[in-house]
C-alpha positions as CSV (number, residue, x, y, z in Angstrom):
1,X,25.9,146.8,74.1
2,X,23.4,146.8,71.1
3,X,23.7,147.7,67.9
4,X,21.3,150.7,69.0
5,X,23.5,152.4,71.5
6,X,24.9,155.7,70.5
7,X,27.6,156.4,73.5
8,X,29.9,153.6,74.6
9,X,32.2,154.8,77.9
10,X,34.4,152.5,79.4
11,X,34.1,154.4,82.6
12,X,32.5,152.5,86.1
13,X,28.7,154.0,85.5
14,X,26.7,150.9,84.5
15,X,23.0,151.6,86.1
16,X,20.6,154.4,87.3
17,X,20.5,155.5,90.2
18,X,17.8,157.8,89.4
19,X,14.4,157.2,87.3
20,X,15.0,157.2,83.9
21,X,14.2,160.9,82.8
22,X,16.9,162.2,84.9
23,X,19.7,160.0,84.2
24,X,20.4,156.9,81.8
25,X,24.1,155.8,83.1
26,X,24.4,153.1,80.3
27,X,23.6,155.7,77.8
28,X,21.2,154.1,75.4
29,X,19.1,155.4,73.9
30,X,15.4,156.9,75.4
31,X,12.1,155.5,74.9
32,X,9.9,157.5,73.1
33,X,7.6,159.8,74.5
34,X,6.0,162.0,72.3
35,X,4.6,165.3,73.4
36,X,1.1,165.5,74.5
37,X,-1.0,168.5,74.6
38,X,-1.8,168.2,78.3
39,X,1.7,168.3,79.3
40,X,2.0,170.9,76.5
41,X,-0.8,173.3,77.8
42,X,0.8,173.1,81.5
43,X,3.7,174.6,80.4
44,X,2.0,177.8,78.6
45,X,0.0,178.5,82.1
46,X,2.9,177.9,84.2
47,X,4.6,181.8,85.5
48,X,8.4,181.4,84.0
49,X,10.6,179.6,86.4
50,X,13.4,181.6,88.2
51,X,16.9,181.1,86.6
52,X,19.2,179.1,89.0
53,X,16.2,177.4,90.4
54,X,18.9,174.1,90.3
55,X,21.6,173.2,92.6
56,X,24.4,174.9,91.1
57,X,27.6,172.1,89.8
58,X,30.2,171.2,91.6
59,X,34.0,170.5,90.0
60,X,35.2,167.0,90.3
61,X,38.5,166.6,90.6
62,X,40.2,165.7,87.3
63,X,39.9,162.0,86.1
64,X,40.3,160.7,82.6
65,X,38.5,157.5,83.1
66,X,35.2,159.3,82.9
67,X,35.9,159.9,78.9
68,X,38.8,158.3,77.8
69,X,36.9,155.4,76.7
70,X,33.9,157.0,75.1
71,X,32.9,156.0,71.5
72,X,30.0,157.6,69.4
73,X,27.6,155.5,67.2
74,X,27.0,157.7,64.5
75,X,24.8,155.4,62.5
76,X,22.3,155.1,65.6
77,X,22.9,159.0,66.8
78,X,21.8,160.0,62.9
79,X,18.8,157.7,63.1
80,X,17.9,159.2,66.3
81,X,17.8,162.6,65.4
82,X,16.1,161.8,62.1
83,X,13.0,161.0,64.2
84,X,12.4,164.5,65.2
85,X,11.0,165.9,62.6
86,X,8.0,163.3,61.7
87,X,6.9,162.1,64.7
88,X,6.9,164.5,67.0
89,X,3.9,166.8,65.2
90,X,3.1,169.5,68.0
91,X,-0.5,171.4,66.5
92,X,-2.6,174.7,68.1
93,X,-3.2,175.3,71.9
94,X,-0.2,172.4,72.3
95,X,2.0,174.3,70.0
96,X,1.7,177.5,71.4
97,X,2.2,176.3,74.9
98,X,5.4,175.4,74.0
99,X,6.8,178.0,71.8
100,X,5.2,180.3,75.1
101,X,7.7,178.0,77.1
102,X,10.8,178.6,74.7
103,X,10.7,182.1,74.9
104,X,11.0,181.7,78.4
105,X,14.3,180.0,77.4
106,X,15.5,182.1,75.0
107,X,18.9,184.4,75.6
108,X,18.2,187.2,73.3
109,X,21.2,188.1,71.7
110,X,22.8,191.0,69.8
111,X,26.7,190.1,69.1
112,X,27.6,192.7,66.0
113,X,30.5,194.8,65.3
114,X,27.9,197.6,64.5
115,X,26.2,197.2,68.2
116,X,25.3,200.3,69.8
117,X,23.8,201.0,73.2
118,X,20.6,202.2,71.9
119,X,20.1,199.1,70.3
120,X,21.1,196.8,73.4
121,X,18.2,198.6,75.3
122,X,15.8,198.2,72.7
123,X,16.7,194.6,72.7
124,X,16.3,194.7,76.5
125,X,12.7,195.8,76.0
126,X,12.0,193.5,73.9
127,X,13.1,191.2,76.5
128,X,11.3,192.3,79.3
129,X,8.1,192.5,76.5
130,X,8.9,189.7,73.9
131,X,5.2,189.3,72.8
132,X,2.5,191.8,71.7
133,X,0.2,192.1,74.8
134,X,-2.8,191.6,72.3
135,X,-1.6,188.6,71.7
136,X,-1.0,187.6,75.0
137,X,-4.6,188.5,76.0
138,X,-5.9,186.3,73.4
139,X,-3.8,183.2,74.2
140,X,-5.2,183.5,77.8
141,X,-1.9,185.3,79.0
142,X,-3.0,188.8,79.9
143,X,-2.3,188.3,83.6
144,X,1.3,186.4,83.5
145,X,4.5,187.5,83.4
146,X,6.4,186.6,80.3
147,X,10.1,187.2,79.4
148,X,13.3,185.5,78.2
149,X,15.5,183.7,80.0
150,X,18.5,186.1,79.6
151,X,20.4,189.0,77.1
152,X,23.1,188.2,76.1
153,X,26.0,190.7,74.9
154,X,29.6,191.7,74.6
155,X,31.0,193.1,77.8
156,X,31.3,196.8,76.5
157,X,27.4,196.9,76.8
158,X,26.8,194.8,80.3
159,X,26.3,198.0,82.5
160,X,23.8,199.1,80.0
161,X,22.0,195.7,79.4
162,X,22.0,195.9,83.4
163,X,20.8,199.0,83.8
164,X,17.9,198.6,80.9
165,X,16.9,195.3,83.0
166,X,17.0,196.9,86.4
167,X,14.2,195.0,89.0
168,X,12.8,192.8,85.7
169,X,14.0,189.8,87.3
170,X,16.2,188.9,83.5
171,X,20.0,188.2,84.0
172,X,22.9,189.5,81.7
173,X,24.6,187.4,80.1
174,X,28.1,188.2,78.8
175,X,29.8,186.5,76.5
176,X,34.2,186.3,76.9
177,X,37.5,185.2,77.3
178,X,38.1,186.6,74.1
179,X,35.1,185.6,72.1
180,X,34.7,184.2,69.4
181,X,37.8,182.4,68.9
182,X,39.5,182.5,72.5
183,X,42.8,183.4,72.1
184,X,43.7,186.0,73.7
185,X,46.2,185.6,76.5
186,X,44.8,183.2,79.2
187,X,45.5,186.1,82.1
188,X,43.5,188.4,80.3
189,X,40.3,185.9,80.0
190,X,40.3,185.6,83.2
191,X,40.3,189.6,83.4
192,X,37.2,190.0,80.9
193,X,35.4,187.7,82.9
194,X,35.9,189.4,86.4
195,X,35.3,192.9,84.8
196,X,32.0,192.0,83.2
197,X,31.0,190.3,86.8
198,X,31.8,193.5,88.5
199,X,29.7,195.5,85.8
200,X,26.9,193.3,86.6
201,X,26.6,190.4,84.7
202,X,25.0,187.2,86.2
203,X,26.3,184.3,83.5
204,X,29.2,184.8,81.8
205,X,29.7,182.7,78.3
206,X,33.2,181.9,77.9
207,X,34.7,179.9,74.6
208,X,37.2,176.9,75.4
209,X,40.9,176.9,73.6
210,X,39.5,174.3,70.7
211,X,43.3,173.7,70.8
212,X,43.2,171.9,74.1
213,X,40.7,169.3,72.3
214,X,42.2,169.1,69.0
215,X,45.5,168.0,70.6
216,X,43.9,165.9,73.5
217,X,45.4,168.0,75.9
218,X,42.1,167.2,78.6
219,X,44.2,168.1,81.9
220,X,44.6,171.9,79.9
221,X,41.1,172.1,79.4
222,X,39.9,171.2,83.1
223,X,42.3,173.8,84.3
224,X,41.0,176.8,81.8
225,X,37.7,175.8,82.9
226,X,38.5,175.3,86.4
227,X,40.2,178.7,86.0
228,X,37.0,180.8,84.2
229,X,34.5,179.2,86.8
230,X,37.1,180.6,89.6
231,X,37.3,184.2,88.3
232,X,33.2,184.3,87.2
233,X,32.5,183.9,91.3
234,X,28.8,183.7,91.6
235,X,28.1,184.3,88.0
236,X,26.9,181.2,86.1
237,X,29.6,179.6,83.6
238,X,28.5,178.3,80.0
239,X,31.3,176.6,78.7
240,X,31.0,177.1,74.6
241,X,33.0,174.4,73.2
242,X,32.4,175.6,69.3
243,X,31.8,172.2,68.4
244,X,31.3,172.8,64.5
245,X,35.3,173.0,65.2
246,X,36.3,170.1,67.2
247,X,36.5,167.9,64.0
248,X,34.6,164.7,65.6
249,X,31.5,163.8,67.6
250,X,34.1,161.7,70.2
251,X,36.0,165.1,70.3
252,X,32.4,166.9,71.3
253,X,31.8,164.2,74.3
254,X,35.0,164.2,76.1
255,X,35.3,168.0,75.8
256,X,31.5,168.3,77.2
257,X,32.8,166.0,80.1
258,X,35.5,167.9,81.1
259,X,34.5,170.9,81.1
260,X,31.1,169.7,83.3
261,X,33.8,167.9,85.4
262,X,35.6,171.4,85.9
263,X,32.4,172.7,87.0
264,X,30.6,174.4,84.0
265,X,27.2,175.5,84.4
266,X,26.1,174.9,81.6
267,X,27.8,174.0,78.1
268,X,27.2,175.3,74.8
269,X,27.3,174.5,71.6
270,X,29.2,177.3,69.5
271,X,29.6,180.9,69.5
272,X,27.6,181.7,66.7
273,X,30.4,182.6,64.0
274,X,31.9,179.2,63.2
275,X,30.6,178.0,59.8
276,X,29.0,175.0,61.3
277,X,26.7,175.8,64.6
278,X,24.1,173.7,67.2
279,X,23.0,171.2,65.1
280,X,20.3,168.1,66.4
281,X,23.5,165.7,66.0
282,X,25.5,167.7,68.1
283,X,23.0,168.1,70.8
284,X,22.5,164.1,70.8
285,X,25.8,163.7,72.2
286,X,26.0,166.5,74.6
287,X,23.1,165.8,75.8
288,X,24.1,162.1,76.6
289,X,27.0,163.5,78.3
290,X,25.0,165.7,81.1
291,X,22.9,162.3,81.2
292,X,25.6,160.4,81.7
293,X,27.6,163.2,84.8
294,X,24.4,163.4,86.6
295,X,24.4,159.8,87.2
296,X,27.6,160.1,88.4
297,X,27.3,162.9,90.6
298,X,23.6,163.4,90.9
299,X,24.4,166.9,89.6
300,X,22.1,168.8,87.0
301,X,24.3,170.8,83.6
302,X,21.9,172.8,82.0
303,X,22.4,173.1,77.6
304,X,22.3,176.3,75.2
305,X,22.7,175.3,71.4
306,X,23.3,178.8,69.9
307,X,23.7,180.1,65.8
308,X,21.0,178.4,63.3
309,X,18.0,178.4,65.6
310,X,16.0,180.9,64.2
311,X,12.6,179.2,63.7
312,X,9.7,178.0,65.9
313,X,9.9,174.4,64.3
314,X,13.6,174.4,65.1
315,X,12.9,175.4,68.7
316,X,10.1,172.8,69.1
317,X,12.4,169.9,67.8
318,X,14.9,171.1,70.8
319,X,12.5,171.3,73.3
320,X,11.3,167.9,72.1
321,X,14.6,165.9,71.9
322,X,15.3,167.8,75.7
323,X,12.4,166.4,77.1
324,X,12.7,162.8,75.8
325,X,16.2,162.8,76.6
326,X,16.8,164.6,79.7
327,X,13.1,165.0,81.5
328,X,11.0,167.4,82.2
329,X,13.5,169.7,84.1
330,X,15.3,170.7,81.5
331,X,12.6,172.5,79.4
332,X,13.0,175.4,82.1
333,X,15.4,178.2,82.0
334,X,17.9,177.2,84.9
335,X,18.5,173.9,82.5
336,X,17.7,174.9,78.8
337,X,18.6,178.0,77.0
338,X,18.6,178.5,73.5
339,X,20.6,181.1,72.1
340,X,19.2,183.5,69.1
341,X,18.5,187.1,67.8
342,X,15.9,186.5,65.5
343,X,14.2,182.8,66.6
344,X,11.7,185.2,69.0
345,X,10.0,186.8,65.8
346,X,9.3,184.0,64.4
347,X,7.7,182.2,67.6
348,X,6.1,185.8,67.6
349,X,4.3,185.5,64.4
350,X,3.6,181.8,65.0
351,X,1.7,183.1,67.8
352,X,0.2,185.5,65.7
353,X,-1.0,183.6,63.0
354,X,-2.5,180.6,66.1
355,X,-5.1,183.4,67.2
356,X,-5.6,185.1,63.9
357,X,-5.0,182.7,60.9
358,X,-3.0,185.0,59.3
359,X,0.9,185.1,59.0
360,X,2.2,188.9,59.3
361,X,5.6,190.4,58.1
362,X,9.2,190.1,60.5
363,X,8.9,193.8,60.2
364,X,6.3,193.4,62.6
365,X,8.3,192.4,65.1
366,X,10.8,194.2,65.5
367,X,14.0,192.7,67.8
368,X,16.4,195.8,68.6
């Protein structure tokens, strides 16, 4: 292993059995590849993909030797992630191709205590309308169909988020099992989850017991996971494993394992609330980790960092380390999510400013 390598496991994966965009079993790290406007320009003409479009996971039976032996190079992870921001420079018809990709990613989300069901369908207009149809028109876009990926919101508004969304094609998300911190009883997790599938909700976001990871206790977590992804039927899981709370990066790998191993959908970076949230670091290693489970079981986990990306340039860095890591896949909905409330204004005026030259006011663009 060389100095360069950020993930060390000790498990039985050694090469790919799949080209490299889709899986690197060794876990070193990618070539470079830096975004060109062709590829760029596709994306903005493309009509969103479907959510679900992927083979759904399958749980593995429990089996520590798939993380037991990870380690995390911090030194080469941090220099990795410090290449985002210079060289990958992403400029006009490019750059609006992908942020009109991202919103196509985006889970719009409104998870306040001062929520109100007029402001959850506002916010699910906004979904189904996320950019000013002028705009639209002028970026070539009159004719498509654009909308995020999901809405995402407490269980006490689902039926209306539902019902506001009704034959748009955009799933509910819900998030539960006692978010944010997860610990309510386990019995009535599993509860909040099959009450907010019955009231219509398509993905259900469920928060891990940190607990679990903080005391190594891996076989709890796989059963708690194995348990959510039970109850949520044919909803899609996303395992939030609030990592700005699980102390290490080691602690964010093996956690991201099991809970893939215990059939997770997708898995998530934080709820949103902890004092540290996704972060490029963070991502690095999860995303290593879904490399790493799809070489062994040739299935595809999709990835939602969530709290702290608000901007367009944050957004592009993500979409960027996704596609250099993971392929070309995962830039679509059914792989990449990126949950945010206020990261579609900004993409909004970016667009703005790309056809007009001018930068206009948040107020502008109004959310919910």
């Amino acid at each position: 292993m060389t100095s360069t390598s950020l993930v060390r496991s000790s498990g039985a994966v050694r090469s790919r059995p799949a080209p490299p965009a889709s899986a690197v079993a060794a876990l070193t790290p990618a070539a470079p590849a830096a975004p060109a406007a062709p590829a760029a320009t596709a994306a903005s003409t493309e009509e969103p993909a479907q959510p679900y479009a992927t083979a759904r996971n399958t749980a593995q039976p429990f089996d520590t030797g798939w993380f037991e032996g990870i380690r995390i190079n911090l030194s080469a992870a941090e220099r990795r992630v410090a290449t985002l921001p210079g060289r990958r420079s992403v400029k006009k018809d490019a750059q609006a191709g992908w942020l009109l990709k991202a919103i196509t990613c985006i889970d719009l989300t409104t998870l306040n205590g001062d929520d109100t069901a007029e402001r959850v369908r506002r916010l699910c207009a906004k979904a189904v309308t996320p950019v000013r149809p002028d705009l639209l028109a002028a970026l070539g876009f009159a004719d498509r169909r654009l909308h995020t990926g999901a809405v995402c919101v407490y269980h006490r508004f689902v039926s209306t988020a539902v019902e506001a969304l009704a034959g748009t094609g955009i799933p509910v998300a819900a998030v539960s099992t006692g978010f944010p911190a997860g610990l309510i009883p386990h019995e009535l997790k599993l509860k909040e989850i099959e009450a907010s599938v019955r009231d219509g909700a398509a993905e259900i976001d469920i928060v891990i017991t940190r607990e679990h990871v903080l005391t190594g206790q891996w076989q709890k977590l796989y059963d708690e996971m194995r348990d959510f992804r039970s109850a949520a039927g044919d909803a899609h899981v996303k395992a939030i494993l609030a990592t700005g709370e699980l102390k290490t990066l080691r602690n964010v790998a093996k956690a991201s394992m099991v809970c893939m191993m215990a059939g997770a959908d997708f898995i998530k970076t934080s709820t949103g609330k902890e004092g540290v949230n996704a972060t490029p670091l963070v991502t690095l290693v999860m995303l290593r980790m879904i490399r790493q489970y799809e070489a062994r079981t040739g299935f595809r986990v999709g990835y939602k960092p969530a709290g702290g990306v608000s901007t367009a340039k944050t957004a592009l860095d993500y979409q960027v380390l996704m596609k250099e890591e993971l392929g070309r896949a995962w830039l679509e909905p059914d792989l990449f999510r990126i949950g945010a409330s206020t990261l579609l204004a900004d993409i909004e005026r970016q667009l703005e400013h790309h056809v007009t030259g001018r930068y206009s006011a948040f107020n502008r663009h109004p959310i919910g």
